[in-house]
C-alpha positions as a printed Julia matrix, in Angstrom:
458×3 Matrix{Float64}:
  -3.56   -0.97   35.91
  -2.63   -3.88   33.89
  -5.17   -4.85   30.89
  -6.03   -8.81   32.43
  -7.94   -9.47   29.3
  -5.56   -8.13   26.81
  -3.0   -10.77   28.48
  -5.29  -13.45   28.23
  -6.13  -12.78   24.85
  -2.46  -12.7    23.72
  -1.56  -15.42   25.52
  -4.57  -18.1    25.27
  -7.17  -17.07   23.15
  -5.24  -15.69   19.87
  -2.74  -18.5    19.85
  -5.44  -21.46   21.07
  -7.6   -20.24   18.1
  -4.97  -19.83   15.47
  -2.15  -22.07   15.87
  -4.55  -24.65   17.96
  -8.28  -25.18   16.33
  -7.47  -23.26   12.99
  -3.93  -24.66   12.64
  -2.83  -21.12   10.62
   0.46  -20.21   10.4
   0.06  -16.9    11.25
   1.91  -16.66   14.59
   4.35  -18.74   13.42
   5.09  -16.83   10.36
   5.5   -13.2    13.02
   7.38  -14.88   14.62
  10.08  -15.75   11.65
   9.02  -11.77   10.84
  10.68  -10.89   14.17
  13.56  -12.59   13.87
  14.44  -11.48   10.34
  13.64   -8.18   10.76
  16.88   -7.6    12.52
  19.34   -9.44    9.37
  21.5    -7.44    7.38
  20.67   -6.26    4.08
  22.12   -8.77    1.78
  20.16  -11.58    4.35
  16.84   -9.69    3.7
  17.7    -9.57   -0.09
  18.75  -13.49   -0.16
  15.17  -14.17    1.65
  13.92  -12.39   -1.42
  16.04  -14.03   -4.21
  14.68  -17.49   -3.2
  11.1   -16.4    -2.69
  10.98  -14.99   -6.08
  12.62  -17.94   -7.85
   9.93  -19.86   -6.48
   6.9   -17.91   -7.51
   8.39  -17.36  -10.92
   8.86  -21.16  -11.03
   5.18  -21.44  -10.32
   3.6   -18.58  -12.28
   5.17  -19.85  -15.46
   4.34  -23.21  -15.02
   0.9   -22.54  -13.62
  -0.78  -19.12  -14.58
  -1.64  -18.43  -17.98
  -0.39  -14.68  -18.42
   2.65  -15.59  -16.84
   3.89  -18.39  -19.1
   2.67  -16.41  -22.12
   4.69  -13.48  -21.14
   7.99  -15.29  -20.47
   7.56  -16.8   -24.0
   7.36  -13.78  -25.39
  10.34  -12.41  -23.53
  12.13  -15.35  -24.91
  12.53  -15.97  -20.95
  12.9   -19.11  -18.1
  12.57  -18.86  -14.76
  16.56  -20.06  -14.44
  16.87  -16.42  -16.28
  15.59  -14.51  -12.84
  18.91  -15.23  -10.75
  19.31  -11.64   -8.82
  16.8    -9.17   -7.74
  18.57   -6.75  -10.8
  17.09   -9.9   -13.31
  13.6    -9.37  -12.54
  13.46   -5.83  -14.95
  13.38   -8.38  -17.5
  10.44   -9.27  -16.98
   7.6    -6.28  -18.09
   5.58   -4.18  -15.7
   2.27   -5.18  -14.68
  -0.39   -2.59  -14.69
  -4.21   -2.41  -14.29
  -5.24   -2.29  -17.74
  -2.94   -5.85  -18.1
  -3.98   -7.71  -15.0
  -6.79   -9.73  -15.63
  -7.75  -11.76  -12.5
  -8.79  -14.47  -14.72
  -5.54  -14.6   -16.94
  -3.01  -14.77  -13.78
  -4.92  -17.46  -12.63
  -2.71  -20.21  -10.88
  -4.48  -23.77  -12.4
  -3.48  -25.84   -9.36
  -3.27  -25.28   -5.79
  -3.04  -22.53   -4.05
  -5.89  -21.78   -5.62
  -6.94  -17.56   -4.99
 -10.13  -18.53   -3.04
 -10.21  -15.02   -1.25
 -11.49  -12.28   -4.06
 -11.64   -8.54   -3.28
 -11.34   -5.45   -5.6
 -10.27   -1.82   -5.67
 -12.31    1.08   -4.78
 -12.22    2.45   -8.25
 -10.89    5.65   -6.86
  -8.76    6.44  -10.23
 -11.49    5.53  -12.5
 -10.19    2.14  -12.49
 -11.25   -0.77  -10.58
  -9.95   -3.5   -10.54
 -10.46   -7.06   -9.33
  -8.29   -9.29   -7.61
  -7.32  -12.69   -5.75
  -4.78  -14.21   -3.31
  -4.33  -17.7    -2.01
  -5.17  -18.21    2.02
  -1.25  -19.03    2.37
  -0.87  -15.43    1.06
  -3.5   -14.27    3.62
  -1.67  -15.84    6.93
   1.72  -13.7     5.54
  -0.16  -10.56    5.27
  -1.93  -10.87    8.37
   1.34  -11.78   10.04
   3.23   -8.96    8.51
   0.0    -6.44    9.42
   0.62   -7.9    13.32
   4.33   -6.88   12.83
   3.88   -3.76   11.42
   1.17   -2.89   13.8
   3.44   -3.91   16.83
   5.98   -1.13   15.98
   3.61    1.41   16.89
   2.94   -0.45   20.27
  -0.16   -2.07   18.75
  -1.05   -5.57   20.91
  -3.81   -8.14   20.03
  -6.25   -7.67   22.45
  -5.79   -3.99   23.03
  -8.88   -1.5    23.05
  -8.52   -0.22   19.2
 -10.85    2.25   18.08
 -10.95    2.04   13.94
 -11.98    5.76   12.19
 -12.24    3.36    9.08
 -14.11    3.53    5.65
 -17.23    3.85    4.84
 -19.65    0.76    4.01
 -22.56    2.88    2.51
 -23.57    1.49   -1.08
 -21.76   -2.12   -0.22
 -23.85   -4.94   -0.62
 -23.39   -6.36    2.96
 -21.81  -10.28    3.44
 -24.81  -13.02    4.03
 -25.9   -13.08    8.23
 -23.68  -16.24    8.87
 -20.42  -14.06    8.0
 -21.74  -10.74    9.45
 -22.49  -12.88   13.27
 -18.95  -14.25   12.73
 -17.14  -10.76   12.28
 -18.89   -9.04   14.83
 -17.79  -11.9    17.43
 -14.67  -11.48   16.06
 -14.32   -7.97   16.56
 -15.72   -8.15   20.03
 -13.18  -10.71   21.22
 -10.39   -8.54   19.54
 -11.9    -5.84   21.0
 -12.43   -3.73   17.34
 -14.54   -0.57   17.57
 -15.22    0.29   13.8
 -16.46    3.91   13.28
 -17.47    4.97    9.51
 -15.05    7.98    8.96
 -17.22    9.62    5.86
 -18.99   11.99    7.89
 -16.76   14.49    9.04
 -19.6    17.15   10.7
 -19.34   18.72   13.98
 -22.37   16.42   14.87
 -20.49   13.49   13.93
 -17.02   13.85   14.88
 -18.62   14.84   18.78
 -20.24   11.46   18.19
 -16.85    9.9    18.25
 -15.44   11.91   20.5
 -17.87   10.28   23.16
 -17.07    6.7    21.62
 -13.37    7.58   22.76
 -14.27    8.39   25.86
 -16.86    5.56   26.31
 -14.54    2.82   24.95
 -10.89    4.1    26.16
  -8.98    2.69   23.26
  -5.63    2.27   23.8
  -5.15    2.21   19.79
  -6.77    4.42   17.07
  -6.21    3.24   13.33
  -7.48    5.9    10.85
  -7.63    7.15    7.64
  -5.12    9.86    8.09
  -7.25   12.6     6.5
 -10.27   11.57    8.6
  -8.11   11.1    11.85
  -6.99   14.68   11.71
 -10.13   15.8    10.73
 -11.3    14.43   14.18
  -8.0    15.69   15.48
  -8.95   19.44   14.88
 -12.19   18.91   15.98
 -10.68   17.5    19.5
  -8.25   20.59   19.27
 -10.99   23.47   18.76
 -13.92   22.44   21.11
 -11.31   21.24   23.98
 -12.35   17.92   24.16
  -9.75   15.89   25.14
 -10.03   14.51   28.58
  -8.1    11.17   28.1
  -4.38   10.13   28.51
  -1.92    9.58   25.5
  -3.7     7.11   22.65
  -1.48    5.2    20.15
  -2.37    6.62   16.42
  -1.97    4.59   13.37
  -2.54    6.63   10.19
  -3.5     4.46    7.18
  -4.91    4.92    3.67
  -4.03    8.34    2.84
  -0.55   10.21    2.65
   0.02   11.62    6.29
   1.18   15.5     6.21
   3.14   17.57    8.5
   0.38   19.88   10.11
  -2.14   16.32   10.21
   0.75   14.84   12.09
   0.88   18.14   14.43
  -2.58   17.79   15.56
  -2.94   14.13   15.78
  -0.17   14.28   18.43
  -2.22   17.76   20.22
  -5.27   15.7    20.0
  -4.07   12.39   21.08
  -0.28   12.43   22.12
   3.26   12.12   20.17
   3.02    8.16   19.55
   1.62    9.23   15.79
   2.49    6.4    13.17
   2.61    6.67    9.56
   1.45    3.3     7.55
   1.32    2.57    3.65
  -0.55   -0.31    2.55
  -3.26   -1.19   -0.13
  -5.93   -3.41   -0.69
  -4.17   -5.81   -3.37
  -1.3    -6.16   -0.47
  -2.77   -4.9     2.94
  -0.06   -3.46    4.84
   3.17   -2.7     2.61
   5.16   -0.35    4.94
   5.35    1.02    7.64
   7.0     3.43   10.48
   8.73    2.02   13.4
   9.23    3.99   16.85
  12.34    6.02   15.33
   9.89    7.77   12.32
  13.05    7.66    9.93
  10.53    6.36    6.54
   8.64    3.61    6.74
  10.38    0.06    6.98
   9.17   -2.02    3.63
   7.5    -5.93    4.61
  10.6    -7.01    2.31
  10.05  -10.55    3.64
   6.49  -10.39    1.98
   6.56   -8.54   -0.9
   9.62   -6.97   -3.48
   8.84   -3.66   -3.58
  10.25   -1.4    -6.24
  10.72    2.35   -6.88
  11.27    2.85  -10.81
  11.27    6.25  -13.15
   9.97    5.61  -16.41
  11.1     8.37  -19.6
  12.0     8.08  -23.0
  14.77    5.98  -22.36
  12.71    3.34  -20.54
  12.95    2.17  -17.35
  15.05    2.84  -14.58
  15.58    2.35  -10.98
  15.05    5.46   -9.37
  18.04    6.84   -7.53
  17.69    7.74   -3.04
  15.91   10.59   -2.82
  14.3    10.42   -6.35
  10.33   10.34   -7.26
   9.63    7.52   -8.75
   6.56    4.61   -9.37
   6.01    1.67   -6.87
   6.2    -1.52   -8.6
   5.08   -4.51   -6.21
   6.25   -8.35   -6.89
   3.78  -10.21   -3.69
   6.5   -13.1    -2.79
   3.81  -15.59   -1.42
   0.53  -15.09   -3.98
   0.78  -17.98   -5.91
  -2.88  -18.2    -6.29
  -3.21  -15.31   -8.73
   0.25  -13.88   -8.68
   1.41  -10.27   -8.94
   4.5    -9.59  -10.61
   6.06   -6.4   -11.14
   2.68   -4.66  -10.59
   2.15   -1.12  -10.91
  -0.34   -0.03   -8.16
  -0.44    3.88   -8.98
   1.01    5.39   -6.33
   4.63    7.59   -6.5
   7.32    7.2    -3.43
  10.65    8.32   -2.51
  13.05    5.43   -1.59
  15.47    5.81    1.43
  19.19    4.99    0.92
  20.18    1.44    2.22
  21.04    2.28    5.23
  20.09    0.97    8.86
  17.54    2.86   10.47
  18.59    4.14   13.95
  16.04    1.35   15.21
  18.71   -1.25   14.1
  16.86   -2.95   11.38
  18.22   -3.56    7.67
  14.67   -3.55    6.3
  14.48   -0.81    3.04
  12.74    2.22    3.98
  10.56    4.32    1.85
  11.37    7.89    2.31
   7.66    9.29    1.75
   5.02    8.21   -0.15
   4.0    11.31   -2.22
   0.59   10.39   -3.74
  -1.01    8.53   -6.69
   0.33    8.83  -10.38
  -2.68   10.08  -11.61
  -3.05   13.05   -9.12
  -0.87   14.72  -11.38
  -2.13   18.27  -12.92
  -1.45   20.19  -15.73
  -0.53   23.88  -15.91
  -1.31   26.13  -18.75
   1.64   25.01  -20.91
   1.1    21.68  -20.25
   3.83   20.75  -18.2
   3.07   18.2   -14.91
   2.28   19.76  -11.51
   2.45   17.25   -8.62
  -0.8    17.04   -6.66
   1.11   16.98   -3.48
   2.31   20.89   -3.99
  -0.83   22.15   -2.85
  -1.32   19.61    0.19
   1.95   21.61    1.02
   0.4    25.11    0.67
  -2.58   23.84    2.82
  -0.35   22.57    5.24
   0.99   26.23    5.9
  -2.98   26.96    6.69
  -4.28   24.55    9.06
  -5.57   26.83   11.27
  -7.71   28.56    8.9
  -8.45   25.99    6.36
  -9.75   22.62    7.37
  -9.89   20.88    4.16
  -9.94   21.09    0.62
 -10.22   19.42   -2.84
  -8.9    20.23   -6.3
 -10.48   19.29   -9.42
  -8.89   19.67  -12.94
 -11.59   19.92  -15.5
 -11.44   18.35  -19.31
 -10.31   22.18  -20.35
  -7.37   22.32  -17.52
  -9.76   24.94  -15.47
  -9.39   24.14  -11.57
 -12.38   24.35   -9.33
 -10.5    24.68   -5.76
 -12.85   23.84   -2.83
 -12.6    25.24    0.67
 -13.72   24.13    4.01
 -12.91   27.39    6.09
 -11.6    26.88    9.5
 -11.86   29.47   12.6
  -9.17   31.99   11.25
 -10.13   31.77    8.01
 -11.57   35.3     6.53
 -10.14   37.46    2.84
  -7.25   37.47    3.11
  -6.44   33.79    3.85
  -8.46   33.38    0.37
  -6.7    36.04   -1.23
  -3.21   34.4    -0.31
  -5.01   31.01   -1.46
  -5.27   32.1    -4.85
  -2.12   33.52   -5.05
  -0.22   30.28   -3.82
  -2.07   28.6    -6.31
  -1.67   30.85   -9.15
   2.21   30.43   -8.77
   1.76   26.97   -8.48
  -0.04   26.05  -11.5
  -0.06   28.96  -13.93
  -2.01   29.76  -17.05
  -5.35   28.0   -16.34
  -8.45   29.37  -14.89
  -9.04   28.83  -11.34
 -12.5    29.1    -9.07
 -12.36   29.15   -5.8
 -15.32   27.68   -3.63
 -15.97   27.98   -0.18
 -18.04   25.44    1.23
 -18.96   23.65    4.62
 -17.85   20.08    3.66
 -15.84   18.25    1.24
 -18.3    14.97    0.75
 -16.25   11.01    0.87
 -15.67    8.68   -1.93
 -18.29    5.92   -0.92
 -14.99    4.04    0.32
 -14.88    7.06    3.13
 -11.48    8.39    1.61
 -11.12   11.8     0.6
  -9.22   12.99   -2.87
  -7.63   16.06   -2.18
  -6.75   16.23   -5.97
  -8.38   15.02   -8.73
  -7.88   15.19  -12.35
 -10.84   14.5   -15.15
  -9.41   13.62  -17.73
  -6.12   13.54  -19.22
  -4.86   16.88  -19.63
  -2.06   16.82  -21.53
């Protein structure tokens, strides 16, 4: 039966209200995204040489930090004439990006303010321009659409918690519940994840019939295995779209059991909102190169490099169209794998990331002191899905682990027993205590950190 509102809501009501009484570029700028989304490579990469020259143009005539730091790199913009030339210029990272430093002193001014969740022990606040807001919303809309995603459509969001925020004054709160009504947004806090509250949303799902569910991925197949063991499903295929959180293997698995194959992988953050993304082929996840200049570098005691296909490495972001407080060469954290440049059997040029494997700082230390990725024992867990249905590490000041478990229906000795093995061979020569226990409580942002590291270990 076809979805009459959804059509007039895509065809009247989001462009009348956009493009007619707010005059935003939005649609305008998805359009130009879905057109240049099918360029070849070097077209992409030209887009992105004369984006950059511009906010580098900007930034050093108009932000503080910026002009500073090109002084001191005995730099001009003119310098920046290839994508190659921006390593000149140095990383950015948290402990160097001072909102109030990057500031740009003319228009676009960064009226829209946010900050990070402080999950690393690091918060940190930040600002874009509202040009820079009708890209990323454009670029969300695009990325969104390769999973099948429609304005309009019945979406069901398994989103983050607001517990602890201070909430926005009435005015704005009337405004985004309208707002979501007309877009027809269900938001559902994803932090509690007990049997009382997953059945909860379970009957939202079958109240609202979404046509889309955007998660947190962790949370999402958390509900998943809850739809799984108590036989709930009674609806037809549902459109996922994992956010937030790394999406594994066996989460994958179950997300399609509990809701059909059309599972989605998306990477995005909140200094950039959506960065990446998977298209219907699931071959990586397609980078918003038209938006922002992503890069994947390894840094050792030679310096810095770009890492090679295949090869770990940091993401380093450069947003294209912030010129209210820009971000150059910023260093959000979090460790990918970059796909060869090569076409994706969809037919677009667009750089792929191969896998985003975690954040930086997720990174253990075994007895000798040498790193352990975080993501080895999502891997291990991934193995035992069926008897394990979550879990948490925690590296102590003294490199002791306290491993928590959230037992699932097979789970019994010997799963434990084979636990502590895996995890002995995994990270050797530190003491390790295993807990058992009936939940694994949320960040106050409603995420989850499977691994997490005190202190530094080394």
């Amino acid at each position: 039966m076809s979805d009459l509102y959804g059509l007039l809501f895509r065809n009247i009501l989001h462009p009348g209200w956009e493009s007619g009484l707010r005059r935003r570029p939005t649609l305008s700028h998805l359009r130009q995204l879905r057109r240049s989304e099918w360029f070849a490579l070097d077209e992409l990469e030209a887009l992105q040489t004369t984006a950059l020259r511009r906010l580098l143009e900007h930034a050093h005539a108009h932000s503080p930090y910026y002009r500073r730091t090109f002084r001191e790199r005995g730099l001009d913009p003119g310098d920046v004439r290839s994508l190659d030339d921006l390593r000149k210029l140095p990383l950015l990272t948290r402990r160097e990006a001072s909102l109030y430093d990057r500031k740009s002193s003319v228009d676009p001014l960064p009226l829209i303010g946010k900050m990070t969740s402080g999950s690393t022990g690091n918060p940190l606040a930040f600002a874009y321009d509202v040009g820079s807001e009708h890209w990323r919303q454009a670029t969300k809309l695009r990325g969104y659409g390769w999973a099948r995603y429609r304005p309009g459509d019945r979406t069901l969001h398994f989103w983050g918690s607001t517990a602890g925020v201070k909430p926005p004054p009435l005015e704005q709160r009337v405004k985004i519940a309208i707002d979501r009504h007309l877009r027809r947004e269900h938001y559902v806090d994803c932090a509690d994840h007990s049997e009382e509250a997953l059945a909860d949303v379970v009957r939202q799902i079958r109240e609202l019939r979404p046509a889309v569910i955007v998660c947190y991925a962790r949370a999402g197949a958390s509900l998943a295995r809850h739809v799984v063991e108590t036989r709930s499903r009674d609806w037809p295929d549902i459109v996922v779209i994992a956010a937030a959180e790394k999406l594994f293997p066996a989460d994958r698995a179950v997300l399609a059991e509990a809701f059909g194959p059309s599972v989605f992988e998306s990477y995005g953050s909140r200094e950039f909102m959506l960065m990446a993304a998977e298209c219907e082929c699931h071959q990586g996840l397609h980078l918003s190169m038209e938006n922002l200049l992503v890069e994947v570098i390894v840094r050792d005691q030679d310096g810095e490099r770009p890492a090679a296909p295949g090869e770990v490495g940091e993401v380093v972001v450069t947003d294209l169209h912030n010129y209210g407080a820009p971000f150059i060469r910023y260093v959000n954290g979090d460790l990918a794998v970059l796909a060869p440049r090569t076409r994706c059997a969809c037919g677009r040029a667009l750089r792929r990331l191969e896998c985003v494997e975690g954040r930086e700082s997720d990174t253990l230390r075994d007895g000798h002191g040498r790193p352990v990725g975080g993501l080895y024992f999502s891997v291990i867990f991934s193995a035992l899905a069926d008897a394990v249905r979550g879990f948490q590490v925690v590296q102590r000041k003294d490199r002791s682990i306290d491993l928590k478990l959230v037992p699932g229906a097979r789970f019994d000795d010997a799963v434990l027993e084979r636990v502590r093995r895996d995890c002995a061979r995994a990270i050797p020569g530190v003491e390790l205590r295993t807990h058992v226990v009936p939940d694994i409580p949320a960040e106050p942002t409603g995420k989850r950190r499977v691994v997490r590291v005190e202190a530094d270990s080394s």
